[in-house]
LOZA-701328 format. One record per residue (C-alpha): residue in one letter; x, y, z. Coordinates in steps of 0.05 Angstrom, whole numbers, plus 5000, padded with zeros to 4 digits. Layout:
BEGIN
aXYZ
...
END
This chain:
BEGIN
x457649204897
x459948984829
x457148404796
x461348174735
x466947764739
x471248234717
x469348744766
x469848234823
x477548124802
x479048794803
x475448884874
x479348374895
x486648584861
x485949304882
x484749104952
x490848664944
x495249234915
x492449704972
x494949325027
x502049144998
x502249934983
x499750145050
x505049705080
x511349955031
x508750735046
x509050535123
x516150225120
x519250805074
x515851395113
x519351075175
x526250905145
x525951665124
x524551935183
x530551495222
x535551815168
x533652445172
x534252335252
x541452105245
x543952735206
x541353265260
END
C-alpha cells in the first residue's frame, strides 16, 4: 500500500477515474451494439 500523500491521491483519483470509465465503456459498448442491431 502506498504511504505518501501523493501516492494516496493518486490511489484514490485512479480508482475514481476507473469507475467513471468502467461505467462510459459499459454504456457505449451497449449503445453500439443496439445500432448495429437496428441496421440488420
Amino acid at each position: 500500500m502506498a504511504n505518501h500523500a501523493s501516492a494516496l491521491k493518486r490511489v484514490r483519483q485512479s480508482r475514481k477515474r476507473r469507475l467513471r470509465n468502467k461505467s462510459y465503456k459499459s454504456t457505449i459498448s451497449t449503445t453500439v451494439k443496439k445500432a448495429l442491431a437496428s441496421l440488420e
